[in-house]
Every structure is written in structure tokens, then in C-alpha cells.
C-alpha positions in Angstrom: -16.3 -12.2 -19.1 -14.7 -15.7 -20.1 -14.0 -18.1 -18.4 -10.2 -17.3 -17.3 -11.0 -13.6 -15.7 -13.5 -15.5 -13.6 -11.2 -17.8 -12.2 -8.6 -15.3 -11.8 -11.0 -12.9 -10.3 -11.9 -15.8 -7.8 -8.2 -17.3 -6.9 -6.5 -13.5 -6.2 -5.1 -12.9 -3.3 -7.4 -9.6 -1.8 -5.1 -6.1 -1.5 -5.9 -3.1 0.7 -4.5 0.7 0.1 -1.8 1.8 2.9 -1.0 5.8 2.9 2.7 6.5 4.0 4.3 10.0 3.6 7.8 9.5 2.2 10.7 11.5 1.9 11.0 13.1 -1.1 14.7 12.9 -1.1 15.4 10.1 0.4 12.6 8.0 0.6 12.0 7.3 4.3 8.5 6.9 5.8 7.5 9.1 8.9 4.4 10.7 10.2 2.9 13.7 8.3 3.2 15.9 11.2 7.4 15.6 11.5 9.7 16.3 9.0 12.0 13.5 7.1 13.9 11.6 10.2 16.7 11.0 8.3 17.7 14.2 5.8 14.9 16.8 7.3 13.3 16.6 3.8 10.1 17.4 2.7 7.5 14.6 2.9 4.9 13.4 0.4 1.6 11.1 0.3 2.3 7.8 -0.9 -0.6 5.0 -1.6 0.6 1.4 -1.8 -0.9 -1.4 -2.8 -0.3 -4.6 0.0 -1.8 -7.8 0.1 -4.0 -8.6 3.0 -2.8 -11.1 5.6 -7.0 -12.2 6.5 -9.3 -13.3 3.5 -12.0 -13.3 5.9 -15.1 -16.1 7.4 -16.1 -17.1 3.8 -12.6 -17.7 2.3 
């Protein structure tokens, strides 16, 4: 690895994985266990990608 990537590496912000079932249709989040609150659509697993709000102790 060169320098660059390291520093990179070092200085990004740290991301966690969020599920969310969304509306096919319309795109709305909701539980898995209920239907699509706005359109009664059919729902499917989505994974985002967010940025955490706590680095943690050594950051």
C-alpha cells in the first residue's frame, strides 16, 4: 500500500450497515412484519451504508 491509501484509510469517517424493508413501489420504510404504510405494497430488504455518529475511546 502507498502512502495515500494509508492516510485515507486512517482519516475516513467509520460506516455501519442499517437493514430497512422498503416499499417496492413506493419506497417507504416500515417493519417487515406490516405491509407498505402508504400504498399496501410489497416490502423488500434494503442495506444502507451510514456513517457512524461515535468513532469510539481511541479516536
Amino acid at each position: 500500500m502507498d502512502i495515500l491509501s494509508r492516510l485515507g484509510r486512517l482519516f475516513a469517517v467509520p460506516t455501519t450497515h442499517v437493514r430497512k424493508h422498503r416499499c417496492v413501489d413506493c419506497g417507504a420504510t416500515s417493519t417487515p412484519d406490516e405491509g407498505c404504510p402508504d400504498c399496501g405494497g410489497e416490502l423488500e430488504e434494503a442495506v444502507e451504508t451510514v456513517p457512524c455518529s461515535y468513532w469510539g475511546e481511541y479516536h
